[in-house]
N, C-alpha and C positions, 0 to 999 in steps of 0.2 A: 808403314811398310819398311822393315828394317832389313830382315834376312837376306843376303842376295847369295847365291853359289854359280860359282863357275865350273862344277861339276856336269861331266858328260847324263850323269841319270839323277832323276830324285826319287826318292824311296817314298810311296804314299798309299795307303791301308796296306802296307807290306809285298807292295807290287811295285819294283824299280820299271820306269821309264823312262826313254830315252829323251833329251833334250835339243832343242837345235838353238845351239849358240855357237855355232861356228867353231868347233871344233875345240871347245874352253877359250876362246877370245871375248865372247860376251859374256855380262852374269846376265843371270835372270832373279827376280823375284819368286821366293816360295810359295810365299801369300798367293798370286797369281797364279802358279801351278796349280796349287790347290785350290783355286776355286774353278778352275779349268776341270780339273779330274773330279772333282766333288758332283758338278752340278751335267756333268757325261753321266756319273755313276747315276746318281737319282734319277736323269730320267731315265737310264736304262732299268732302271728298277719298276717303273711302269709300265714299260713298252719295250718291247721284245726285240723294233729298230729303232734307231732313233739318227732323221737326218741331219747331219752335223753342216751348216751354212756360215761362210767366211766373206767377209766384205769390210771395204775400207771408205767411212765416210768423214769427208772433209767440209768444214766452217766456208762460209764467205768470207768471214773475219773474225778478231780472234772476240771469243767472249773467256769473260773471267770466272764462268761457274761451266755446270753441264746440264742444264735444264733443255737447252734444246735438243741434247741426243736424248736424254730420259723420258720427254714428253713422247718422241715420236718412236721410241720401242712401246710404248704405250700402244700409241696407233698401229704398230706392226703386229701387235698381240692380239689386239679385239682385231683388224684382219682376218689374222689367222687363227680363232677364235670362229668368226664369223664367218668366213669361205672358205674355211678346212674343216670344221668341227671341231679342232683341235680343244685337248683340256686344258694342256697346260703349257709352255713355251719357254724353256731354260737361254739362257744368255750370260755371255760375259764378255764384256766393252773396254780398252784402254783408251785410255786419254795420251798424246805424246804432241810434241812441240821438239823441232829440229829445226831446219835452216830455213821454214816458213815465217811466216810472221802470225799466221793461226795454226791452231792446236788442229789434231786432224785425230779420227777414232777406229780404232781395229776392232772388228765384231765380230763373234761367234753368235750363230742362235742355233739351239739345239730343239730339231721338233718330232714331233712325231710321226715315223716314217712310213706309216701304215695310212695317216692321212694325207701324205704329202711325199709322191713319187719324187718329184723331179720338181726342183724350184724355180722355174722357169718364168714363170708367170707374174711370182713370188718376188724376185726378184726384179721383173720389171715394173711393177706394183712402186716396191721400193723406190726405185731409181727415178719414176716420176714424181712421188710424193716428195723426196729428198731435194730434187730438183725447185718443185714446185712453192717450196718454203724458200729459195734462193740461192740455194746452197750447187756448188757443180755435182755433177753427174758420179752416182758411187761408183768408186772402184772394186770392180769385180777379178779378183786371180783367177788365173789359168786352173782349172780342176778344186772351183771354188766350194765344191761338196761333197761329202761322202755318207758314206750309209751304212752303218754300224751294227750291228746282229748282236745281241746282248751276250750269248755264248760265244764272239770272236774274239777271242780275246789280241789276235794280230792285229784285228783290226783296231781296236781301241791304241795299242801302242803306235799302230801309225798315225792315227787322228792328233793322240796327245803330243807328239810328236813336232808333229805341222801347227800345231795349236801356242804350242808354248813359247812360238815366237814373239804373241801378245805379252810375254810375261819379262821380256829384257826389258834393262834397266834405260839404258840407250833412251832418251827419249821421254823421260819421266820424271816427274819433279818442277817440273816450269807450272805454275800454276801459284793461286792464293793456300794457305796452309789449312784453309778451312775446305779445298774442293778435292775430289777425291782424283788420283788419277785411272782409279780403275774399278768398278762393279761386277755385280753378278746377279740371278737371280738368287733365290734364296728357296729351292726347290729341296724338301728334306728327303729322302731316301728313303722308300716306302720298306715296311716293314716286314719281314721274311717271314 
C-alpha cells in the first residue's frame, strides 16, 4: 500500500466520491478506497439491494498475523449462507493499532438485502460468537447499516462516504511486513 491522497474526493470507474478525512487533515489509502467501491459495485451487480453492515472488532491481545479475524468471517459467511440463503457475502476489514496494545478491526460486510432486512439478529449472532472465542463485545456505531438500491446512486456516495473511514492511513502499518493491514472479498463484477 503506497498511494495515500489527502484529497476531499477520489475518482473511481469515473465516478468521483466524496471522502471523510476530516476535511484534508487525514490521508487515506486508494488501495482501500477501491476495494471499498469495487466489491459495493459487484455486489450490486447481483442484487438490486445490497445491505451494507459496519462493525468494529477488537483482539484480547495483540496477535502478530489476522488469522483469527479471517477464520471467523469464514463463520460469519456459512451463517449467513445458512440462515439467510444468502450466495454470496462481500467484505472488507482493516487491521489498525493506536494507543492499545492490540490491533483492533474495522468491518464492512456487504449482503444481500433482499435476504436480510435488518441485521439485528445478525449482529447479535456476531457479538456472541465474537465474545465467545474471548474477545470483548463488537463495537457496533450508531446507524451501523444501510441499504443501498443499485439504481441510487446518492445513496452509494453516502455509504462510500461513511465507508472510507476504513481507508485512513492513521493506524496502519504496525504489524510484521508479511501481514496484511487490510482485505476484501474478491467478488468479480457480474457481467452486463
Amino acid at each position: 500500500m503506497k498511494r495515500e491522497t489527502f484529497a476531499d474526493v477520489v475518482e473511481l470507474s469515473g465516478v468521483s466520491y466524496g471522502i471523510n478525512n476530516g476535511g484534508g487533515k487525514h490521508s487515506c489509502y486508494v488501495e482501500i478506497l477501491r476495494a471499498i467501491h469495487d466489491q459495493l459495485e459487484a455486489m450490486l451487480s447481483y442484487h438490486g439491494k445490497v445491505l451494507v453492515l459496519r462493525l468494529d472488532l477488537h483482539l484480547d491481545g495483540f496477535s502478530s498475523d489476522n488469522h483469527e479475524l479471517s477464520r471467523f468471517i469464514e463463520k460469519i459467511k456459512r451463517r449467513y449462507q445458512e440462515h439467510y440463503r444468502g450466495k454470496r457475502m462481500g467484505y472488507v476489514w482493516v487491521r489498525e493499532l493506536e494507543r492499545a496494545k492490540q490491533q483492533h478491526y474495522h468491518l464492512a460486510l456487504y449482503l444481500d438485502a433482499n435476504k436480510i432486512q435488518h441485521p439485528a439478529k445478525l449482529i447479535n449472532w456476531i457479538e456472541q460468537r465474537w465474545q465467545s472465542r474471548g474477545h470483548p463485545k463488537p463495537f457496533t456505531p450508531k446507524s451501523c447499516f444501510s441499504v443501498i438500491n443499485r439504481k441510487n446512486d446518492c445513496g452509494k456516495q453516502v455509504v462510500f462516504k461513511r465507508l472510507s473511514y476504513l481507508a485512513k492511513t492513521r493506524g496502519k502499518g504496525y504489524r510484521d511486513e508479511n501481514v496484511n493491514d487490510y482485505s476484501s472479498s474478491r467478488i468479480k463484477a457480474k457481467d452486463k
